[in-house]
C-alpha positions as CSV (number, residue, x, y, z in Angstrom):
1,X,-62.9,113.2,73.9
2,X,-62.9,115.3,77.2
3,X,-65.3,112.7,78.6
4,X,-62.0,110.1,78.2
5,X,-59.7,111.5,80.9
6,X,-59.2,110.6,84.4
7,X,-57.0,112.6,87.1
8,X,-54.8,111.4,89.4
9,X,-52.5,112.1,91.5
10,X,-48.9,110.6,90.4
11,X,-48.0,108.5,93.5
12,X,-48.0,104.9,92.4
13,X,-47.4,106.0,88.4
14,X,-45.6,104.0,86.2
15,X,-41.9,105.6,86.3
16,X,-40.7,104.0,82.8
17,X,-44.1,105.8,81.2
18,X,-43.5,108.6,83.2
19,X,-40.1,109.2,81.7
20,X,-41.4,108.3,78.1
21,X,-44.3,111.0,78.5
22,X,-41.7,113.0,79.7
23,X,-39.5,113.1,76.9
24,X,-42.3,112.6,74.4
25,X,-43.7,116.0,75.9
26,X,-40.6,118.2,75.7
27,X,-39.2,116.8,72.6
28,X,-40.6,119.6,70.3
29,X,-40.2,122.3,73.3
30,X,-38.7,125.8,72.6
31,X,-35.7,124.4,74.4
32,X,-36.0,120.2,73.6
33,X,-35.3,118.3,76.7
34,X,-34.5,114.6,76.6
35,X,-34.2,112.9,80.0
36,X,-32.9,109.8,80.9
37,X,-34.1,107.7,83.9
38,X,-31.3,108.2,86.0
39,X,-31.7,112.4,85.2
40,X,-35.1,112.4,86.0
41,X,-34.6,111.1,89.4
42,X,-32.0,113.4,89.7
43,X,-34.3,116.0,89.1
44,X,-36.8,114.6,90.8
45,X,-34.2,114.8,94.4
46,X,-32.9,117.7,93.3
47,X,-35.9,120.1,93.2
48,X,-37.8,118.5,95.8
49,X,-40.5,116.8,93.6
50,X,-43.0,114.9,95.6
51,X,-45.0,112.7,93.3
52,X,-48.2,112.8,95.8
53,X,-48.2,116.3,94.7
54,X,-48.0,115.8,91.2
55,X,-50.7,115.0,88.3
56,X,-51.4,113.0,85.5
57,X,-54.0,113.0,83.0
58,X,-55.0,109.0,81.6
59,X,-56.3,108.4,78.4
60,X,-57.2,104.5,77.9
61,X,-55.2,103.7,80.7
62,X,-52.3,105.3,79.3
63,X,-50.5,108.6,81.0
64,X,-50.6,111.7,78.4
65,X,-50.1,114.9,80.8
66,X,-48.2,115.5,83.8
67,X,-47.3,118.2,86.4
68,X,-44.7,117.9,88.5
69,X,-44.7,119.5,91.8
70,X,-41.4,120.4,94.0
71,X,-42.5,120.8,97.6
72,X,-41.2,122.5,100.4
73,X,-43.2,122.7,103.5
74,X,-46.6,124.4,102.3
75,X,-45.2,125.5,99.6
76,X,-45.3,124.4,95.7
77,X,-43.3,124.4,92.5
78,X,-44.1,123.5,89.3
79,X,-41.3,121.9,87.8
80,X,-42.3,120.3,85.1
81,X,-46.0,120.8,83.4
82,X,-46.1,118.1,79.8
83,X,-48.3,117.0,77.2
84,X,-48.0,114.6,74.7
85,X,-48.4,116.7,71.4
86,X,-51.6,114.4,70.2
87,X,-53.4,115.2,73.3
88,X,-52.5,119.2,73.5
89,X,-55.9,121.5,72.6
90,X,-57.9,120.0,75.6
91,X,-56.9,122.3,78.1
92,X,-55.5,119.7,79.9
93,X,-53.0,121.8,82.2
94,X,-56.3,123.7,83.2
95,X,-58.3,121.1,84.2
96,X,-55.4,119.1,86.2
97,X,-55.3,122.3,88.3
98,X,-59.2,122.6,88.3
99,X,-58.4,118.9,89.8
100,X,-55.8,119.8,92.3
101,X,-56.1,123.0,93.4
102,X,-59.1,122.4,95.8
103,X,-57.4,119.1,97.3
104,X,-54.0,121.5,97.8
105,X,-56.2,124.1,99.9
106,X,-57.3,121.4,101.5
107,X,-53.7,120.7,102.7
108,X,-53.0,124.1,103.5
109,X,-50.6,124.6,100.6
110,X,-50.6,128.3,100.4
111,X,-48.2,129.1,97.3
112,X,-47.6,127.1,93.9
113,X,-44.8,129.3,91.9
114,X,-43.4,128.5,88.3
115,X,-41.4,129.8,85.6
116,X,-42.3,130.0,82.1
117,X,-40.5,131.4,78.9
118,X,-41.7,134.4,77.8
119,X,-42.0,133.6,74.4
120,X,-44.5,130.9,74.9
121,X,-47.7,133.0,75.4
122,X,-49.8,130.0,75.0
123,X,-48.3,129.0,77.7
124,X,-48.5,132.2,80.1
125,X,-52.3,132.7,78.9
126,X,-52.9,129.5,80.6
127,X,-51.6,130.2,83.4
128,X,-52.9,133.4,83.7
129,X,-56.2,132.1,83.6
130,X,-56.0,129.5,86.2
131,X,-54.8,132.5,88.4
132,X,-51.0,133.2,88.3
133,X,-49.8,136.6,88.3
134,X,-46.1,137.2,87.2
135,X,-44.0,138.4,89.6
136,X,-40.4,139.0,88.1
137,X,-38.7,138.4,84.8
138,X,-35.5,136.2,84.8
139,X,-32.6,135.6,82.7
140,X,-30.9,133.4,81.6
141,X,-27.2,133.1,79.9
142,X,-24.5,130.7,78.8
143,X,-21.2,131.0,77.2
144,X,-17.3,130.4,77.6
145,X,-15.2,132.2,80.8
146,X,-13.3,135.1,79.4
147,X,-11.6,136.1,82.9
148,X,-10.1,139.1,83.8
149,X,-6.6,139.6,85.3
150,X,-7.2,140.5,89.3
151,X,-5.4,143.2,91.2
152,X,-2.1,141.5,92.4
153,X,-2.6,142.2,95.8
154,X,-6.1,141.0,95.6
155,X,-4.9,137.7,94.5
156,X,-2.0,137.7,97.1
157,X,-4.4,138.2,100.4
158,X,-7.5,135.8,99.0
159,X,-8.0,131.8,99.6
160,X,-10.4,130.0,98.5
161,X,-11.8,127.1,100.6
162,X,-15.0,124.6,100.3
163,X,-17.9,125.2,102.6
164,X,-20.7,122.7,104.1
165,X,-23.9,123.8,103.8
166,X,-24.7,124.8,106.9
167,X,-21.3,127.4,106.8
168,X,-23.1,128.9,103.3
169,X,-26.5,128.9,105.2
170,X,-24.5,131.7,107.4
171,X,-24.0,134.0,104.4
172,X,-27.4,132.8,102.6
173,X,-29.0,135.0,105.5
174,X,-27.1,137.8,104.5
175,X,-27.0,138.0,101.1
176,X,-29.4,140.1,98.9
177,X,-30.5,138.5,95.9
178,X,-33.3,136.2,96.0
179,X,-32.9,132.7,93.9
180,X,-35.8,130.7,92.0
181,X,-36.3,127.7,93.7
182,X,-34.2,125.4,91.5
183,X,-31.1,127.5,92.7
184,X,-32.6,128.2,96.3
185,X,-30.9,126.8,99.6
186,X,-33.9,123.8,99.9
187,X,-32.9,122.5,97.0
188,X,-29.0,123.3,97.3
189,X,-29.5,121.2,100.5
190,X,-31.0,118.4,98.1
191,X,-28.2,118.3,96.2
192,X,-25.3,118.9,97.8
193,X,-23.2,115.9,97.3
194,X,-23.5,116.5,93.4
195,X,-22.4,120.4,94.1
196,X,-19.2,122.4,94.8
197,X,-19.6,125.0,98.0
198,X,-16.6,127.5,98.2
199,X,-16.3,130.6,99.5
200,X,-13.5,133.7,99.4
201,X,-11.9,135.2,102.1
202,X,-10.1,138.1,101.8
203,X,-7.9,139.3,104.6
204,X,-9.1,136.9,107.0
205,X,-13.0,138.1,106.3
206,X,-15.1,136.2,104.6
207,X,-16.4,138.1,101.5
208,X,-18.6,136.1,99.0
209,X,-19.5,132.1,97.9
210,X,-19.7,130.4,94.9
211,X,-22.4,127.2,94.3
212,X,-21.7,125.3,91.4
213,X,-22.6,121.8,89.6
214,X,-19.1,121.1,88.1
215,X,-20.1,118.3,86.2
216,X,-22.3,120.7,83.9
217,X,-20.2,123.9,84.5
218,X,-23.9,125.3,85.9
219,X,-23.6,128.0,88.6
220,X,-26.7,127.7,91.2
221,X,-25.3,131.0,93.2
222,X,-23.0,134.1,92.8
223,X,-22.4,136.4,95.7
224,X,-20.2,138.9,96.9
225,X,-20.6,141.6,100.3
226,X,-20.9,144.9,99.1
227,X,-18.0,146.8,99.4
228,X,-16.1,144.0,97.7
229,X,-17.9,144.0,94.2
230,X,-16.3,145.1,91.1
231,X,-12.9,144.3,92.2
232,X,-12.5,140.6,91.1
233,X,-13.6,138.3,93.5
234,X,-16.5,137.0,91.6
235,X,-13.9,136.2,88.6
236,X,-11.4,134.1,90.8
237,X,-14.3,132.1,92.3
238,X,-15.2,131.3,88.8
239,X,-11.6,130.6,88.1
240,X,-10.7,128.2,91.1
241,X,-14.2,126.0,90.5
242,X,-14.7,126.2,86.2
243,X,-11.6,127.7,84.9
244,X,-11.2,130.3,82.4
245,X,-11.9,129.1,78.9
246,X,-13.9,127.0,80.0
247,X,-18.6,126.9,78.8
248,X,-20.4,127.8,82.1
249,X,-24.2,128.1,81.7
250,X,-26.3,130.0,84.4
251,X,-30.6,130.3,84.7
252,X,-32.9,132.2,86.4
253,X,-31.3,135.5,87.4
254,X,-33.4,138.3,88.2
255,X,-33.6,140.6,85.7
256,X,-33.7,143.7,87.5
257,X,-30.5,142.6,89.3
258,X,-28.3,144.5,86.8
259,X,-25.1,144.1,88.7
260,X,-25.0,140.2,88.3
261,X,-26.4,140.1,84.3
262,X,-23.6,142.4,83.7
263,X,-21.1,140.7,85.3
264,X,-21.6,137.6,83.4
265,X,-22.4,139.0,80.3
266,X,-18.5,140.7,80.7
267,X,-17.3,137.1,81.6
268,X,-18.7,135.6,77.9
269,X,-22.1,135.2,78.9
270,X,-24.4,135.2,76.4
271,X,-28.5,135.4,77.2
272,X,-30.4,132.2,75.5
273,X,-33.9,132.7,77.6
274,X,-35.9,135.0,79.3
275,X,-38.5,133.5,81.5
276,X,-41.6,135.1,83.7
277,X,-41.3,133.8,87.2
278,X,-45.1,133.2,88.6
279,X,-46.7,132.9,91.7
280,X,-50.2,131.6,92.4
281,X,-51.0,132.3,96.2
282,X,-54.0,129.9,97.7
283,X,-54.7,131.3,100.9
């Protein structure tokens, strides 16, 4: 059956089957996802995907496996790796990288990095064996605000104001947690129009920033300046751009960055995934 597939690169792909194979793929996934047209190009904006870089797998002319790679300068991300459940057994997602990976050294692509959830070992083992080693775990957590009341005098000396993104790119060189690339500053930049930028300022001083996509309560970035954590700033960003009350879902938080779990786990969130983040260097 092997002897039946052809690889190719995704560049002049049928978009209607590659939304069908899409959704076909990740129907029975540990976490279904169901994409419409629109949402897929979204996606497809958001996190940089470049369809040149990506690859399908035809059987009888007809797409049954895909990866989808972000891109950002030599850089890779896979965003998206699908099978249709018929097809699954032939160690597809091996041999599209068996495919690929000498074309992308080629190019001088020096990094591919990917996240997959930790309970899908089938998954990970695959990986593994192509050659990606995890790097870090991430979480990830959903519930509804539960806000805390702020100092008064805190709330008294602190506005609130929207940033561009060139302003957050200030405090994006100063801040010390490093995002996955779905919530990282290339594809932040991507996106912006469809996100809300704000910052605090406390006493005239800038202190922390908020990135969020309102229209799915999904926060992208969380910071605040040490010195200035653990007295509420974090809670009145969320309050001025979700609300209190209000479902929030966040993804892909380091796990060893205990400060920011905690802090929305004491806001109502709840973990739903744990993911390995995983790197796979070329050069």
């Amino acid at each position: 059956m092997s002897n039946n597939f052809q690889y190719r690169f995704l560049n002049n792909v049928d978009f209607t089957e590659l939304v069908e194979v899409f959704n076909a793929s990740f129907g029975d996934y540990t976490i279904p996802m169901h994409l419409t047209k629109e949402e897929l190009e979204t996606k497809i904006k958001a996190e940089g995907i470049q369809l040149s870089d990506s690859i399908g797998v035809y059987s009888n002319k007809k797409l049954v496996a895909f990866i989808l790679h972000g891109r950002n300068n030599y850089k890779l991300y896979n965003a998206a790796t699908g099978v249709l459940p018929e097809f699954r057994g032939n160690n597809l997602t091996t041999k599209m990288y068996d495919y690929a990976l000498p074309i992308f050294r080629s190019f001088d692509i020096k990094k591919i990095s990917l996240e997959v959830i930790t309970s899908n070992e089938t998954a990970s083992k695959t990986y593994r064996k192509i050659g990606f080693k995890k790097w870090r775990n991430l979480n990830c957590l959903k519930g509804n605000t539960k806000l805390q009341v702020v100092d008064e005098n805190i709330v008294n000396n602190t506005e609130i104001k929207n940033i561009s993104y060139y302003e957050y790119l200030i405090y994006y060189a100063e801040k010390d947690v490093l995002p996955s690339w779905q919530n990282n500053e290339f594809c932040i930049s991507n996106n912006e129009r469809n996100l809300t930028l704000k910052k605090i300022v406390f006493e005239g001083q800038p202190v922390g920033y908020i990135i969020v996509n309102t229209t799915k309560n999904k926060i992208l970035q969380l910071w605040v300046k040490e010195g200035f954590r653990r007295k509420g700033f974090a809670s009145l960003l969320i309050k001025d751009t979700i609300g209190d009350n209000k479902e929030f879902f966040v993804t892909n938080i380091d796990a060893q960055n205990f400060g920011v779990n905690m802090f929305f786990k004491s806001i109502g969130g709840i973990e739903f995934l744990e993911q390995h983040e995983m790197e796979l260097y070329l050069k």
